[in-house]
Phi, psi and omega in degrees: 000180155307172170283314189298339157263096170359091173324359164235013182302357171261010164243354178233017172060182019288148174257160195269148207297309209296011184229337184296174182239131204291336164316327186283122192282107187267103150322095179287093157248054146089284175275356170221125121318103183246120179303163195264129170231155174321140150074014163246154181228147196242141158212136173239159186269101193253149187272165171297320177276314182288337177087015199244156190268115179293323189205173178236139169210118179289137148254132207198133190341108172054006246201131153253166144202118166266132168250154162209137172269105183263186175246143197227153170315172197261325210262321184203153185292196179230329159348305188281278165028274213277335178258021155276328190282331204276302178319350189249335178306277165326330164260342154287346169235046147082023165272147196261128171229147188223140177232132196232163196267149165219163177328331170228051200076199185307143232189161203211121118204141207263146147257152163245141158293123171220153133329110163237160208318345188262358184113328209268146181228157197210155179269128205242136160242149205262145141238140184260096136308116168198189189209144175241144201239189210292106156068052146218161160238125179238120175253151172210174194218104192269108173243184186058214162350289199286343176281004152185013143297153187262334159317304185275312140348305166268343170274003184267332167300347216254327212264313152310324147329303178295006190253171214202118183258140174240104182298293165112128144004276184296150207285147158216156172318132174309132166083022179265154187281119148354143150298144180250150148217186207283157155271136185305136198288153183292144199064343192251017194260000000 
């Protein structure tokens, strides 16, 4: 693997399917599997013309967390990549960004510049997180609390840690987003 993955992600995650403990009751979102916890709320994200979901996004103490799954080379992570892009992206729309050692390795955190409804602009701060695991890349982006309570902070790593990326078999291009889908309704299985 990379330097960007944590020497213990297949016993502390995000885990790989062939690692999950098959017992656990898991939110089946096609490309992710998320445990179900107190206090979470799931939203996925779609784009508007293709209709197809783009992210997951957790809201968890006090905390957002989007999530997304790529398909990554057999040979080297995306990690180093992506957090060169997300740094020249942020700093093109006039943002500060710092990379740091974090709890589940290298880390991005951003001020972002946002707009709010009155007009008036303001600073969102971001953390950007991720880990590449066996041909996946799992990214994620941390906001509210957790991008800078240390409380809050841990529970949202400890929840990200906790997803379960489903590569799947079939080949796909490196950085293409995994499929995401809706989860089945209770009874309908």
């Amino acid at each position: 693997m990379t330097d960007a993955t944590p020497a213990d992600r297949a016993t502390t995650g995000p885990f790989d399917d062939s690692e999950a403990n098959p017992v656990r009751p898991y939110i089946d979102l096609g490309g992710i599997k998320i445990l179900p916890r107190e206090g979470l709320n799931l939203r996925l994200e779609v784009e508007e013309q293709t209709k197809r979901i783009v992210a997951v996004g957790l809201d968890y103490a006090e905390s957002t967390l989007q999530v997304q799954p790529f398909a990554a080379p057999r040979s080297s992570g995306l990690w180093e990549e992506t957090r060169e892009q997300i740094r020249e992206q942020v700093r093109t729309q006039g943002g500060r960004v710092e990379e740091r050692e974090g709890p589940i390795g290298p880390e991005l955190l951003a001020e972002v510049p946002v707009a709010a409804a009155d007009g008036s602009s303001g600073k969102r701060l971001a953390r950007f997180i991720g880990v590449d695991g066996p041909r996946w890349f799992l990214r994620g982006v941390i906001g509210g609390a957790g991008a800078s309570d240390a409380d809050a902070a841990a529970k949202v790593e400890d929840l990200f840690r906790s997803i379960v990326v489903v590569r799947g078999g079939s080949p796909m291009p490196p950085r293409d987003l995994i499929p995401l889908k809706m989860p089945a309704t209770p009874g309908s299985a």
